[in-house]
C-alpha distance (Angstrom), angle and dihedral (degrees) to the residues before:
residue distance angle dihedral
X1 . . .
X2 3.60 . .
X3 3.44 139.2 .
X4 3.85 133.2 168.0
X5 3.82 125.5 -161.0
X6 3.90 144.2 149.2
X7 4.22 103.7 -124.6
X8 3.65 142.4 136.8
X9 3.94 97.4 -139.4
X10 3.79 126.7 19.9
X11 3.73 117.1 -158.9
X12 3.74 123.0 -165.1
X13 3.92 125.3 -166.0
X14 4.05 110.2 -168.1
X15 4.35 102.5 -164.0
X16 3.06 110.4 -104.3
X17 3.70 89.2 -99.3
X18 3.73 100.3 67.2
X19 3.84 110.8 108.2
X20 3.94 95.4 157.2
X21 3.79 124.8 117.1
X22 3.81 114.0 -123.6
X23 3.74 136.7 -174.1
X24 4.06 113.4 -127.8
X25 3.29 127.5 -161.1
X26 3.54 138.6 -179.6
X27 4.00 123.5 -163.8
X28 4.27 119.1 -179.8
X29 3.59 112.0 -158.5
X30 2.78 142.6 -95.7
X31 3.86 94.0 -4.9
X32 3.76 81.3 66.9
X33 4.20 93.6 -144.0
X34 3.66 111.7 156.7
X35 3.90 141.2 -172.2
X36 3.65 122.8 -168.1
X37 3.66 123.4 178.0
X38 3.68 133.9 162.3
X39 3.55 119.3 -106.9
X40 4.03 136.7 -175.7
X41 3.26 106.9 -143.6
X42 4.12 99.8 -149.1
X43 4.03 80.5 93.9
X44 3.74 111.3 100.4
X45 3.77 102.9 -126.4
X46 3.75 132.1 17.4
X47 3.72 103.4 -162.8
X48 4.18 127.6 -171.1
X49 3.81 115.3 -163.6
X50 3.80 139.9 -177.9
X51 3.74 91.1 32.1
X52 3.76 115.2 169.3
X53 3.99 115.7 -94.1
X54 3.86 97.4 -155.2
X55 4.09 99.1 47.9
X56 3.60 124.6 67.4
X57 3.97 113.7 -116.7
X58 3.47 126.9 -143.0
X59 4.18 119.8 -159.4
X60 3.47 108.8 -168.3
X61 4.02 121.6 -176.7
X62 3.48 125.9 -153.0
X63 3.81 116.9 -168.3
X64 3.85 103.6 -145.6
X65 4.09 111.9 -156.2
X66 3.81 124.4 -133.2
X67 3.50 144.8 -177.1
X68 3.96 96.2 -81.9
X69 3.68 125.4 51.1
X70 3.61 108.8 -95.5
X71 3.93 135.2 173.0
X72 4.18 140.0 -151.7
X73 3.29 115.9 -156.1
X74 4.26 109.9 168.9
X75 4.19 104.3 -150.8
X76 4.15 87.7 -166.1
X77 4.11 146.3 -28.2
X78 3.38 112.5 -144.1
X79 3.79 117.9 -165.7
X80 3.65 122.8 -154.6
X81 4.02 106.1 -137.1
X82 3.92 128.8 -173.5
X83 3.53 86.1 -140.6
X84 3.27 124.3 24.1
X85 3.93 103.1 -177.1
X86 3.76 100.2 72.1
X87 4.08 100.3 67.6
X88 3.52 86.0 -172.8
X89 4.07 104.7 59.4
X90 3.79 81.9 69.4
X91 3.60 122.2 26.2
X92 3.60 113.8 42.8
X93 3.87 136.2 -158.2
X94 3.97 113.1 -59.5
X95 3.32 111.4 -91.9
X96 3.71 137.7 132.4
X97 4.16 119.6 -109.4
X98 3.95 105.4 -87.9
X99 4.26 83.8 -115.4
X100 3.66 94.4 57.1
X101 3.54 125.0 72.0
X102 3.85 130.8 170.1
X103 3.78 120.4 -86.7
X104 3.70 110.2 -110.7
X105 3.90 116.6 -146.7
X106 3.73 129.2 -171.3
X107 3.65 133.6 -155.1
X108 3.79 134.3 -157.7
X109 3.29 118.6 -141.6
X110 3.96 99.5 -142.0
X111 3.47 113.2 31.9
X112 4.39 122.2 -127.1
X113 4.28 95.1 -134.5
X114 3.48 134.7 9.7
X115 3.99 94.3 -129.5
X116 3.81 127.9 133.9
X117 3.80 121.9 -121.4
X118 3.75 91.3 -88.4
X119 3.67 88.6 55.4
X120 4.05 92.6 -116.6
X121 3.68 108.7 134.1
X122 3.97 130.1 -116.9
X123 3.83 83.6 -115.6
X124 2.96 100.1 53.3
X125 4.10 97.8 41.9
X126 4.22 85.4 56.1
X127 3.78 90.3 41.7
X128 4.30 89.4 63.3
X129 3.97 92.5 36.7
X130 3.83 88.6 53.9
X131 3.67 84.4 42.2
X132 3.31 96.4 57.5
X133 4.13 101.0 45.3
X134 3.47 83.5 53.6
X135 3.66 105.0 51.0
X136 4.33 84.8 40.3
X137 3.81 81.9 54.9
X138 3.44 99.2 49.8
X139 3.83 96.2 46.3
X140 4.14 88.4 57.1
X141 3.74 83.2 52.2
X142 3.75 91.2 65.6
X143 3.73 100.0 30.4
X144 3.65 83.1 58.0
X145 3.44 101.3 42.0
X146 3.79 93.7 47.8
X147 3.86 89.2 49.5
X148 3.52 93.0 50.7
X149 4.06 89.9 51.3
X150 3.78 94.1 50.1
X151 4.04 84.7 46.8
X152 3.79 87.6 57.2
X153 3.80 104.0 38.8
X154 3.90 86.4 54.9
X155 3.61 95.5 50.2
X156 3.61 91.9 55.4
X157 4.18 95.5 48.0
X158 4.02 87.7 52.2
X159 3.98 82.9 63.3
């Protein structure tokens, strides 16, 4: 995500949801200074102050994936302007950062292999899961069975 802006303070709320970790990064232009830090979002505000006036700032967020599912979900940025009337001294027109440019992604329509992402096959995947019924099944069988003989055998001492 990017977003470019002319402010003195940048305020970020995450929802209350958000539990992902992100990298954020702010560039001023054109003196090109930057500070990136890495930031879980789960906090309730993520707040950037003493941001020059008279250079254009760009935030960019980078959603970093882990081992759990996480989310980000961003609630509201507020931007603290020195003047707030002209929309245009600090939020120019939409348009990504020159160095960023969209991922591309590319699909084929029939697919080479019919393997998960671990590279286990479907096969092999409903070859353990009938597996395991099975064996579950066959284990009752005896439980049962052995129940139903101890059941008997002490019916026939009480005589």
């Amino acid at each position: 995500m990017f977003l470019t802006f002319r402010a003195s303070s940048l305020y970020l709320y995450p929802s209350p949801l958000s539990n992902a970790t992100v990298n954020f990064t702010l560039t001023a232009e054109p003196s090109d200074a930057s500070i990136t830090s890495m930031v879980n979002t789960s906090i309730s505000i993520i707040m950037a102050v003493g941001l020059p006036l008279t250079q254009m700032t760009t935030l960019g967020i980078t959603y970093i994936p882990g081992d759990l599912p996480t989310r980000f979900d961003v609630e509201s940025i507020v931007l603290v302007v020195a003047n707030a009337s002209e929309t245009a001294s600090y939020l120019p027109s939409l348009a990504l950062p020159s160095s960023s440019t969209p991922p591309l992604f590319t699909s084929s329509s029939s697919p080479t292999s019919s393997q998960t992402s671990s590279g286990v096959s479907e096969v092999t995947i409903l070859g353990a899961t009938l597996g395991s019924v099975l064996g579950g099944l066959v284990i009752l069988v005896i439980v049962l069975s052995v129940a139903l003989y101890r059941r008997r055998v002490k019916s026939r001492t009480v005589w």
